[in-house]
C-alpha positions as CSV (number, residue, x, y, z in Angstrom):
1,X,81.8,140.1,120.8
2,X,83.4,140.8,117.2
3,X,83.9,144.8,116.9
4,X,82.2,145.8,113.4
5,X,84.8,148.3,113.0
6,X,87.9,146.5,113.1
7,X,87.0,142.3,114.0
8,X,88.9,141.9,117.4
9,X,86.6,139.8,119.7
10,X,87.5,141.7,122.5
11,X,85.2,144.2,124.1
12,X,83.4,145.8,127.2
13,X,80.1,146.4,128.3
14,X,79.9,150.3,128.7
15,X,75.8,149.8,129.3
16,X,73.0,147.3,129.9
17,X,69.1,148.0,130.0
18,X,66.4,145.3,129.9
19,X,63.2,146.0,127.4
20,X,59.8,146.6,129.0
21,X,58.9,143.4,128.8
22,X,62.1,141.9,129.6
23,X,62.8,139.5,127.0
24,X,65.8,142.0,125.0
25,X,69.1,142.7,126.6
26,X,69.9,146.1,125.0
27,X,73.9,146.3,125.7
28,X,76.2,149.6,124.2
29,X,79.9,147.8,124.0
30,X,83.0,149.6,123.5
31,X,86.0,147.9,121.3
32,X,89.1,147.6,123.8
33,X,91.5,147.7,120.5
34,X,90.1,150.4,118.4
35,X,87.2,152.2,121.1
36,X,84.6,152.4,118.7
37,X,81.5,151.7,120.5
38,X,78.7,149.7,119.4
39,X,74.7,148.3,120.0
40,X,74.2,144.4,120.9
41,X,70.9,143.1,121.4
42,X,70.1,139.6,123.4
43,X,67.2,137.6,123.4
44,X,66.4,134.2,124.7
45,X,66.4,131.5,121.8
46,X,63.3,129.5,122.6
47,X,63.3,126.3,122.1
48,X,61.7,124.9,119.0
49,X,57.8,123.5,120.2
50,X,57.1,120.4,117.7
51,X,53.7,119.1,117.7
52,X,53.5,115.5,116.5
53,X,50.8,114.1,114.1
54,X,48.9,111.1,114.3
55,X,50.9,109.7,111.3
56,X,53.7,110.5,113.9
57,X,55.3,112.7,111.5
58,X,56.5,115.9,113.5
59,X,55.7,119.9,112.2
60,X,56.8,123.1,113.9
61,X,54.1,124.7,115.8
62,X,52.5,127.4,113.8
63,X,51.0,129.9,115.7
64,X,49.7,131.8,112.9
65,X,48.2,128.3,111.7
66,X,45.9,127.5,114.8
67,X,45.0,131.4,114.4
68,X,43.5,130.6,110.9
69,X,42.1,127.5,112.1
70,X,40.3,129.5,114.8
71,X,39.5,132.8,112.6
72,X,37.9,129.5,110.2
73,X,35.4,128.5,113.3
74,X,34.7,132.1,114.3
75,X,33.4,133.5,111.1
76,X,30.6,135.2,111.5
77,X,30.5,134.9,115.2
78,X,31.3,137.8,117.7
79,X,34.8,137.0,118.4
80,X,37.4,139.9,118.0
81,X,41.1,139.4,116.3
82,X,42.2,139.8,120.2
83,X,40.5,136.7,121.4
84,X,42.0,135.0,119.3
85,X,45.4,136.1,119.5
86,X,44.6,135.4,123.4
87,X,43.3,131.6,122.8
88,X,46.7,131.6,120.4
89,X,48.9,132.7,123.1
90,X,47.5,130.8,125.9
91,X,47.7,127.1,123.9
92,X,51.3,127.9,122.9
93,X,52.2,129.2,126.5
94,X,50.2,125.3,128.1
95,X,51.6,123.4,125.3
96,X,55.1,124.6,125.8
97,X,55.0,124.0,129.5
98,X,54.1,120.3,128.5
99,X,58.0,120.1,126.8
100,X,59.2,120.5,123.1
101,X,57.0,117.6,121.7
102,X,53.3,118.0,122.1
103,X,50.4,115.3,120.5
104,X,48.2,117.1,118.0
105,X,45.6,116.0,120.6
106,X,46.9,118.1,123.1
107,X,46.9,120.8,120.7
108,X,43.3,120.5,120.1
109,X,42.7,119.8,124.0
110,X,43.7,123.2,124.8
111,X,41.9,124.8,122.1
112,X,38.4,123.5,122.9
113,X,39.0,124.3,126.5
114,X,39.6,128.4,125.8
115,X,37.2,128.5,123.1
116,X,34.7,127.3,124.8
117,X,35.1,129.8,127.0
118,X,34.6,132.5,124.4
119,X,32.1,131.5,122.2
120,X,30.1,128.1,122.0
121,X,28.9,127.6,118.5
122,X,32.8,128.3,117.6
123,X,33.6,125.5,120.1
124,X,31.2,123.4,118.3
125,X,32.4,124.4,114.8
126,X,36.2,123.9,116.0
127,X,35.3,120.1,117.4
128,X,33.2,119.4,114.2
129,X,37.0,119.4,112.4
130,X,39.0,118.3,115.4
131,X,37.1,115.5,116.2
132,X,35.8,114.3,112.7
133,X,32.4,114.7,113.3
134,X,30.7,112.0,110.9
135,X,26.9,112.9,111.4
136,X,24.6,115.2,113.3
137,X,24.2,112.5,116.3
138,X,28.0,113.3,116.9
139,X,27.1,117.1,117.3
140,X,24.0,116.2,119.5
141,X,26.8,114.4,121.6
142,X,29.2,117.7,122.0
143,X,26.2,119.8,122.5
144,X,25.2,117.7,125.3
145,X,27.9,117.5,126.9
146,X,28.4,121.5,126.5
147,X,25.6,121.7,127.8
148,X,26.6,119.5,131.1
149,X,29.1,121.7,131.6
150,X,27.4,124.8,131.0
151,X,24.7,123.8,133.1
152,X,27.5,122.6,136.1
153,X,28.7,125.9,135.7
154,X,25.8,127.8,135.9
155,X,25.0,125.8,139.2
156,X,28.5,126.5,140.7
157,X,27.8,130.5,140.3
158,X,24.9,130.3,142.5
């Protein structure tokens, strides 16, 4: 590690704490030339989560992106800022279990599957984009199979 003081690369480790949740490396150095001490901070580079288009093109995953997308199908409904961070998180979190390059299917997979759980018109609203819904006998579709599962559900409670 380059001392800012004086530029010789060669130091020690004086201290080393973890952050709460474990993701910074907090780490007070001291200079072994000049003995000026001095903060270094480590965190894991993640690595990069493409999601690749049906043109086949490829595009960063966007986190803030599918929040919009989701905020866009929840307006009006009783879904809180939280959720959808939540639904955010957990897609991103499955996707990047899958490897770095992810279908925009899968994308959409995961979201139908945790908002579904949250809020059903939203689910229907999402699927109207994601699947290209072309007229209302493709919505009486979804809503029956939501309703299959719903009802499967229901009958797996009892």
């Amino acid at each position: 590690m380059k001392c800012p003081a004086c530029g010789v690369h060669d130091s020690r480790v004086v201290d080393s704490r973890s952050s709460d949740d474990g993701n910074v490396t907090r780490r007070r150095r001291e200079c072994l030339e000049c003995e000026v001490r001095f903060t270094t901070y480590e965190r894991i580079e993640e690595r990069p989560l493409l999601v690749v288009k049906r043109s086949g093109e490829r595009e960063a995953f966007d986190r803030d992106k599918l929040i919009r997308g989701l905020a866009s199908a929840t307006t009006g409904r009783p879904v809180t800022a939280e959720q959808l961070e939540t639904i955010a998180r957990g897609v991103e979190e499955s996707l990047r279990s899958l490897g770095t390059d992810v279908r925009s299917a899968q994308v959409g997979t995961e979201v139908l599957k945790r908002l579904r759980r949250v809020d059903e018109v939203a689910y229907l609203r999402f699927a109207s984009v994601y699947k290209n819904f072309d007229d209302a006998d493709d919505f009486k579709r979804e809503l029956t199979l939501l309703e299959k599962r719903s009802a499967a559900k229901t009958k797996r409670k009892q």
